[in-house]
C-alpha positions in Angstrom: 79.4 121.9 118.5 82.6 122.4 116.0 83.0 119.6 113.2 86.0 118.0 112.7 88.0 118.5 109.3 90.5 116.4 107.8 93.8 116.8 108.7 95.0 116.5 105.0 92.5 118.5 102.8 90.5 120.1 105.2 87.2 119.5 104.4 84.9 118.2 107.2 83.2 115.6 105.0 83.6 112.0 105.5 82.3 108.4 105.5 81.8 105.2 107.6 82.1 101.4 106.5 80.5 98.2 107.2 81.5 94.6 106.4 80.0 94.9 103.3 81.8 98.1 102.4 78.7 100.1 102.6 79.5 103.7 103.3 77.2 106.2 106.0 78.3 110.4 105.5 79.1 111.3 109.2 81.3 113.9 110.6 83.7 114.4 113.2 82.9 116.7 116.0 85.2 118.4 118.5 85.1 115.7 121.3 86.1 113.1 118.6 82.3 111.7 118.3 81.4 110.4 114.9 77.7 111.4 113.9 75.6 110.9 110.9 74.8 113.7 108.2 71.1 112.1 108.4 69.9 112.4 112.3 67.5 109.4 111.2 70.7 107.2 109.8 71.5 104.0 112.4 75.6 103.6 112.4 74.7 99.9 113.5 77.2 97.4 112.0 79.8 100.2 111.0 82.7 100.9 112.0 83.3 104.5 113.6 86.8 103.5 114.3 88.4 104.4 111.2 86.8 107.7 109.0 87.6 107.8 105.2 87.8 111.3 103.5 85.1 112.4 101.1 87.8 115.0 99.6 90.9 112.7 99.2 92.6 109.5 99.7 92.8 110.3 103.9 91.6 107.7 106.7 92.5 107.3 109.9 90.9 107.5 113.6 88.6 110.0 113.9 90.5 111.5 116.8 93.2 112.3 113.9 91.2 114.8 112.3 91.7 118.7 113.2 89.9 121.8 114.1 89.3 124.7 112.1 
């Protein structure tokens, strides 16, 4: 499946936060799913609502970012 890049830089690199502003690497895929980098990562008790930009200042809904 295609990742996701951001709509503003165009990498497709980003991050996840939690309360305590911990940060998990995920991407974006096509269907607007957030996954982890690390297929053993739990995304418990983060929010996959909002994606931060591992290239610039970008975050938004995940749905924002944009294909290829």
């Amino acid at each position: 499946m295609r990742k996701m890049l951001c709509p503003q830089c165009k990498i497709g690199a980003f991050y996840v936060k939690n309360a305590d502003e911990e940060r998990l690497l995920v991407y974006v895929m096509a269907d607007g799913e957030v996954i982890t980098k690390d297929p053993e990562a739990s995304t418990d008790g983060f929010d996959l609502s909002e994606v931060w930009c591992l290239g610039c200042s970008w975050h938004g809904s995940p749905k924002r970012a944009v294909k290829h």
